[in-house]
Legacy VTK file of the C-alpha trace (Angstrom):
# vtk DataFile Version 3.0
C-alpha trace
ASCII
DATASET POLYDATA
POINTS 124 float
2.569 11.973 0.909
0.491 14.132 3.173
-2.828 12.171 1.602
-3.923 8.717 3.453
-4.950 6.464 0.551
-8.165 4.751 0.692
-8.813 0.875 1.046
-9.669 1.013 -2.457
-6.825 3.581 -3.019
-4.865 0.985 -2.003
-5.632 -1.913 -3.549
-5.172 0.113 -6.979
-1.876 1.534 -5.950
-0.396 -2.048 -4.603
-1.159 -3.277 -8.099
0.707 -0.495 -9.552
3.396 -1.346 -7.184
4.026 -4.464 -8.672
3.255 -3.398 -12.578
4.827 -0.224 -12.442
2.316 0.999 -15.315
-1.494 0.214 -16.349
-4.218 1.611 -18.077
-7.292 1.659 -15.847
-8.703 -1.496 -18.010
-5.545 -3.230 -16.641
-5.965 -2.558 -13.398
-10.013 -3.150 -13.633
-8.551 -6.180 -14.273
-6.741 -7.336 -12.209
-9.313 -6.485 -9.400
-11.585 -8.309 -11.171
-10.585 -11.297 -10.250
-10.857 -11.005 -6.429
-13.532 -8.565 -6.454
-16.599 -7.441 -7.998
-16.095 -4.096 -9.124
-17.083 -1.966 -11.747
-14.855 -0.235 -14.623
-16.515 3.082 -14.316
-15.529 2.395 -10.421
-11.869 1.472 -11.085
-11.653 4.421 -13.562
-13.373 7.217 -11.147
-10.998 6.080 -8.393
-7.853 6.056 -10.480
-8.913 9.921 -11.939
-8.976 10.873 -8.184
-6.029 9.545 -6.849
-4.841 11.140 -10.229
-5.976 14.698 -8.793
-4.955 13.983 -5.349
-1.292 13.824 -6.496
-0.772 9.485 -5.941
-0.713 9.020 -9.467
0.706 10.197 -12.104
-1.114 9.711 -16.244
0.666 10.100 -19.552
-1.557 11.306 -22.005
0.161 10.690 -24.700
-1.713 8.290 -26.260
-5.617 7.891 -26.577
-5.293 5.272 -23.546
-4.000 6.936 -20.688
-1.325 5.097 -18.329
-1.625 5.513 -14.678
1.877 5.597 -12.339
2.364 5.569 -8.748
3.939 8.563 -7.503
3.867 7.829 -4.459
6.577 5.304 -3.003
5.663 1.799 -1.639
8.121 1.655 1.755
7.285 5.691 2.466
3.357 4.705 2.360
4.046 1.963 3.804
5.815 3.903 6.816
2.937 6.420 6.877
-0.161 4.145 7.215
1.878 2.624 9.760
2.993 5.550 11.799
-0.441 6.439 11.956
-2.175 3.821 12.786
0.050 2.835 15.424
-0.049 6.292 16.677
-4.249 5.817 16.903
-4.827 2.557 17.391
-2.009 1.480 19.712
-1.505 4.989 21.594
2.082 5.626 19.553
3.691 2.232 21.184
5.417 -0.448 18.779
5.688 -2.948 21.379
1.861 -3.163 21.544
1.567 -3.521 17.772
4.280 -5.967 17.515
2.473 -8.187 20.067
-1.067 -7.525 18.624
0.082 -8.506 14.772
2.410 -11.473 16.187
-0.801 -12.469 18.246
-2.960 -12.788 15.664
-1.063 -15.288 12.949
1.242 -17.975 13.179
4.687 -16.631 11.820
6.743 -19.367 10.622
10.318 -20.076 11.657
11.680 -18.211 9.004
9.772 -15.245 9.727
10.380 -15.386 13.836
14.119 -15.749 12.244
14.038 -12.631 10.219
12.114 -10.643 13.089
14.910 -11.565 15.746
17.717 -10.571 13.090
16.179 -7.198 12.762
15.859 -6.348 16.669
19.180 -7.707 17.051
20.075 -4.913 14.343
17.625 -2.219 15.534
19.826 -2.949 19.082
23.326 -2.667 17.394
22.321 0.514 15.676
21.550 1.925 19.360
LINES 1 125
124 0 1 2 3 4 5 6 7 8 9 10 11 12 13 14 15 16 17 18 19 20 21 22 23 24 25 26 27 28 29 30 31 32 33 34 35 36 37 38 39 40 41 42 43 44 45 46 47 48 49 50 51 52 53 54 55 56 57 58 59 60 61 62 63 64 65 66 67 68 69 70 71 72 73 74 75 76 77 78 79 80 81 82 83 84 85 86 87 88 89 90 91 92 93 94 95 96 97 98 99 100 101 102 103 104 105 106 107 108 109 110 111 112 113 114 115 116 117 118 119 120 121 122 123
């Protein structure tokens, strides 16, 4: 994806994520119920992520279903690649601290975060 997705790109697309499919009525929504947000909003936003190439529409039908074509983990990977490379001056360690400083990760998640440095160091 060479396109950076908006905030409100975002929201939109993480929906589709997890639905797979939606009209924009759908996904007005679902956004609805943590925001307040207009339909002609939702729908204006949708059309241009439709014409920036991160979704996809079938026609088909008089209501038009929106698609991610864009992939969660490689957007993921992107927003995070760059903002690590301007916010943090391209070092993970820095991140890593900053986002473990800020919340209180659980056992569990320290758990899972050793496992995967112990994996990242294997893979060396």
């Amino acid at each position: 994806m060479n396109t950076k997705p908006t905030e409100s790109e975002l929201e939109i697309l993480s929906l589709l994520w997890q639905m797979k499919k939606a009209t924009v009525r759908e996904i007005h929504e679902k956004l609805a119920e943590s925001k307040d947000t207009g339909y002609t909003t939702t729908l204006k936003i949708m059309q241009i992520m439709h014409s920036k190439g991160i979704l996809g529409r079938d026609e088909q039908n008089r209501t038009h279903v929106y698609y991610p074509l864009v992939e969660e983990k490689a957007t993921q990977q992107n927003l995070v690649s760059n903002f690590m490379a301007t916010a943090f001056g391209g070092s993970a360690k820095n991140l890593v601290m900053q986002a473990l400083g800020q919340g209180n990760p659980s056992k569990e998640e320290l758990d899972e975060i050793r496992a995967f440095l112990d994996q990242l160091e294997k893979d060396k």
